[in-house]
N, C-alpha and C positions, 0 to 999 in steps of 0.2 A: 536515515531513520532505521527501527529496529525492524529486527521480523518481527510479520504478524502472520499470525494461524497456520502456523507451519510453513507460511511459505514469506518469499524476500520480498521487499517494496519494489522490485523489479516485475514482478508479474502482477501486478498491483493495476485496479483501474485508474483509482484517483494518482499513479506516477504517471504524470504527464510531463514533456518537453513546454516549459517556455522561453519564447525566441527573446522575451525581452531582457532575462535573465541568463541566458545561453545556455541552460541547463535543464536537468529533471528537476520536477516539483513535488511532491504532494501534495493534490489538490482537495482533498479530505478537508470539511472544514470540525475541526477537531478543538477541544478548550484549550488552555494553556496546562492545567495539570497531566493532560494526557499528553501533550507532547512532551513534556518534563520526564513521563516515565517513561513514553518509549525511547529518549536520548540517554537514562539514567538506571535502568534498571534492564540488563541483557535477557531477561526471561517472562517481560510482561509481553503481550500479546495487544495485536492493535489492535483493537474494537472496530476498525474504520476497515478492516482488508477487504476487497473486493476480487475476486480471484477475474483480471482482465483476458482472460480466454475465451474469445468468442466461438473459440469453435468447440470449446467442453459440452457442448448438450448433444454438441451431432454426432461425434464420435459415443457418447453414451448410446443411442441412436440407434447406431449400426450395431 
């Protein structure tokens, strides 16, 4: 999948590991247009990013 909002599906909440697929997912349930741009156009931005950093509030925090 594309970036989204500056950041990679990799720090993503909805990129999850499924064991039944042996892989990362995107668990974002997202339409089919929107998956279309983000495989199809390098500069659209996901609607869905979740920034999966749980520890981003506590270091603001400190």
């Amino acid at each position: 999948m594309g970036n989204g909002a500056g950041s990679s599906c990799s720090s993503c909440a909805y990129y999850i590991y499924d064991d039944e697929y042996d892989e990362y997912i995107c668990d974002a349930a997202m339409d089919e247009d929107d998956y279309v741009r983000l495989r199809l156009e390098p500069h659209y931005s996901c609607p869905y990013y979740r920034n999966g950093d749980e520890y981003r509030i506590v270091r603001k925090q400190m």
